[in-house]
N, C-alpha and C positions, 0 to 999 in steps of 0.2 A: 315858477309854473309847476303845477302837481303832473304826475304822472298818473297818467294812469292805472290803476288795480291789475288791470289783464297785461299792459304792456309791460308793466314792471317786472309781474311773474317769467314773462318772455324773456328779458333780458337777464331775470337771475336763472333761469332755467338755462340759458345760452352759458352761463357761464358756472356753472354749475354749482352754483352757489346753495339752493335747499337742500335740507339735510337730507339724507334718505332717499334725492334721487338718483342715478346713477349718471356717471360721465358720457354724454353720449359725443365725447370728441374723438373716445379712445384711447388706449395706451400705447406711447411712445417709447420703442427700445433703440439704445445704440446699436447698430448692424454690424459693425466689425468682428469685436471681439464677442459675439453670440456666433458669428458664422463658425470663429477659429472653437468654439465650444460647440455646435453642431458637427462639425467635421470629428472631433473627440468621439461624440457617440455615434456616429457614422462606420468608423472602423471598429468600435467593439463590438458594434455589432454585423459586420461584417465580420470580425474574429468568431463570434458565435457560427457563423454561417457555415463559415470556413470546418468549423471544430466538427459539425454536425454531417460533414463532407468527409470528414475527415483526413484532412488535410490540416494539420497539425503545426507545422513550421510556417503555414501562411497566417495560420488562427494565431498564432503569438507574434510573427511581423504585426499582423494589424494591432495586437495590444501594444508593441512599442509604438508607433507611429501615433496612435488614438495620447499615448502620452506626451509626444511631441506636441501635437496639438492642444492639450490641457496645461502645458508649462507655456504656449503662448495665447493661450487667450488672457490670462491673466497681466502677463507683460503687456499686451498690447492695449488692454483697458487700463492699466496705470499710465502707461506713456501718451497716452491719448484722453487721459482723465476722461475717462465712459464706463469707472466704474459705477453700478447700481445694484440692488435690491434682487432685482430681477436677473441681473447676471448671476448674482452669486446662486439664488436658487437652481435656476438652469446647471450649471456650472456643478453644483452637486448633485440634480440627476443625470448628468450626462459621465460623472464619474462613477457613480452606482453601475453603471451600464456596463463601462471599460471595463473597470475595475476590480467591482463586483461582480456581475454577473457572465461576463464573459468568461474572466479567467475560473470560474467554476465550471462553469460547461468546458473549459479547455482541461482543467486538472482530471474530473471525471469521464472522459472520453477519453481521454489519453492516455492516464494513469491508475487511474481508483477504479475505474468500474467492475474491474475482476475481487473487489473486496465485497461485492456485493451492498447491503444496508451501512456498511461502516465506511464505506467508499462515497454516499449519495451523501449519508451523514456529514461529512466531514469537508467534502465541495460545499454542503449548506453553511457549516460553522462557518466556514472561508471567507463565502458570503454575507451573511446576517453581522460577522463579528467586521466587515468591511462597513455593513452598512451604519453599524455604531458607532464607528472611526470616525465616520461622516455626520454624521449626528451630532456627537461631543464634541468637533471640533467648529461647529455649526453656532452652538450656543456658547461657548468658549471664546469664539474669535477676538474677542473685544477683550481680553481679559487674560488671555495668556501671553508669557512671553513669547514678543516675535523671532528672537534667536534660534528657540528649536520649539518642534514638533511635541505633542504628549503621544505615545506610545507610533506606531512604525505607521508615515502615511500609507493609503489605502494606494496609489500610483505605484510607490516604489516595490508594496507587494506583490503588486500585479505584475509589475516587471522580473521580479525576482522566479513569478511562474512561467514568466515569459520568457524569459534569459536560460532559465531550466531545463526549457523544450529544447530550445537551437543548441544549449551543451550537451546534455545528453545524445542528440541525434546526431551531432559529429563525433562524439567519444562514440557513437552504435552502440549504445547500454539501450538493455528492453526496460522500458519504464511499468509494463506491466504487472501487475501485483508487486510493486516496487515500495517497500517497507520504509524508504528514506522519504520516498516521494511523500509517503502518510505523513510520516512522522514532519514534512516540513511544511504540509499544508495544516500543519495542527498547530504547530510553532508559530505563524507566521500568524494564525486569527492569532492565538495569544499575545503576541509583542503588537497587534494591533490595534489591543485593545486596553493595554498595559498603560503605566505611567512610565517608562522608560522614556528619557530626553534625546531624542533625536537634535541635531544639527538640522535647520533650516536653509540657511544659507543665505537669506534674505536680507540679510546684514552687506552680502558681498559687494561691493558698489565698483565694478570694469572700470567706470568712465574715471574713476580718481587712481591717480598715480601708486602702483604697487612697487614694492621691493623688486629687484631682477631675478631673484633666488624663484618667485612666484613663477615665473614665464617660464623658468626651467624647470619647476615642477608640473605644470599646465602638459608643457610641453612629453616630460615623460610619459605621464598619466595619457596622455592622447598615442604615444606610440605602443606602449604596452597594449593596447583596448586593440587597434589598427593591426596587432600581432597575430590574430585571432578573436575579432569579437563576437564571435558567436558561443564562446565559451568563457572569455575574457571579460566580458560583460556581466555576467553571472558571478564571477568573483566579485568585482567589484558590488554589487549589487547587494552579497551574500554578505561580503564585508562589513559595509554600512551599517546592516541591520545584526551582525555578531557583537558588532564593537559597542552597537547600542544598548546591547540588553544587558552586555557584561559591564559594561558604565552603570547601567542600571541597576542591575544586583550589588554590584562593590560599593556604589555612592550610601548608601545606609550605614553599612557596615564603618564606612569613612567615617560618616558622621558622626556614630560612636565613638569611632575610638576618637576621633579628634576631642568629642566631649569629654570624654574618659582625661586625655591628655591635660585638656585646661583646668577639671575639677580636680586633677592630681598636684596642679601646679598653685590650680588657687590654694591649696592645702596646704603644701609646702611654705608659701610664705607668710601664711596665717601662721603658722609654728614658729618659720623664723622672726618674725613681732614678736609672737608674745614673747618667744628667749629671751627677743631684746631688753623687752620690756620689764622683765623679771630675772634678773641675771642672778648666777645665783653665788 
């Protein structure tokens, strides 16, 4: 039996099957893990609020917290397989937010703004050099190694401004016209934007049986933080991203000389042949 010309349209309209129209069913998102990504840019920007209040040590809680919640949106769309398309975009502007743009209205309100143009300057680099981190690693994903990071993620930066605030404010150091403070919002776009190999850690798998030696490292690393972590935090943090870039700078240098080594060695037994070879 033919169908008819107009019903048929119907039914391929229904299902959206002609080119060029558009889906009129609607787009479907996983609700969990976009909530735990909404709640992410929730607090950065709440940190902005805060910063513009200024109130300074709530403006950087809310950037740790907003991180909490961008290390589980992600767990909880793989454990719940609802990753998609759509998360992931979301998911990098809702880090831009934290990230980016908070912790710049935190460092220049808090700390830079008595440097006047090189102070607004250099919140932007912070910024712009966060938002390329985010970028690169956007069109990369598929195609770098998942063991570590290319240059210092755009989270841990923001924490390291965030961890900054709460040390400083228990050491009582005035962060004002504060030369270090420049100097490490300057550093930190740079290794952000660097080829330096971060540790990801994404390797790490809890659920499979560890060594006992791990538990007791777990374990110190959790009381050291618990000793002080409003300053203890910041070390560690600081750490991470020191040990990174000086891995970084040395791995070259490595790689030379290790070449150096083998083209010295191939040498050597290229000479001890031919002796053999030719005895005299």
């Amino acid at each position: 039996m033919k169908v008819p010309r107009i019903k048929r349209l119907r039914i391929l309209q229904k299902r959206s099957l002609i080119p060029g129209e558009p889906d009129r069913r609607g787009m479907h998102i996983y609700i969990l893990p976009n909530l735990f990504t909404t709640g992410n840019m929730f607090f950065g920007f709440l940190s902005m609020i805060q910063s513009l209040e200024g109130n300074f040590t709530m403006s950087a809680y809310a950037i740790v917290v907003a991180a909490v919640f961008d290390l589980l949106d992600g767990r909880v769309a793989r454990l719940t397989q609802a990753t998609s398309k759509f998360g992931m975009e979301y998911d990098s502007l809702s880090d831009l937010v934290s990230f980016g743009v908070a912790p710049a209205f935190l460092l220049y309100l808090w700390a830079l703004k008595p440097f006047g143009r090189i102070g607004w300057l250099a919140s932007f680099m912070f910024l712009a050099c966060g938002a390329l981190r985010l970028a690169r690693f956007n069109v990369q994903a598929a195609t770098v190694e998942k063991k570590y990071f290319q240059g210092l993620p755009i989270p841990m930066a923001a924490g390291i401004v965030a961890t900054s605030v709460t040390a400083m404010t228990t050491a009582q150091v005035d962060p004002q016209r504060n030369i270090y403070i420049l100097s490490m919002t300057l550093l930190l776009s740079f290794v952000m934007v660097s080829n330096f190999r971060y540790r990801s850690f994404k390797e790490l798998d809890l659920k499979q049986r560890k060594p006992f030696f791990a538990l007791i490292l777990g374990l110190c690393i959790f009381i050291f933080i618990a000793i002080k972590p409003e300053v203890n935090l910041f070390i560690a943090f600081i750490t991470y991203a020191v040990l990174g870039a000086v891995m970084g700078v040395l791995s070259p240098a490595r790689k030379k000389l290790t070449q150096v080594i083998i083209a010295e060695s191939a040498r050597r037994h290229e000479s001890q042949s031919t002796n053999e070879n030719h005895p005299s």
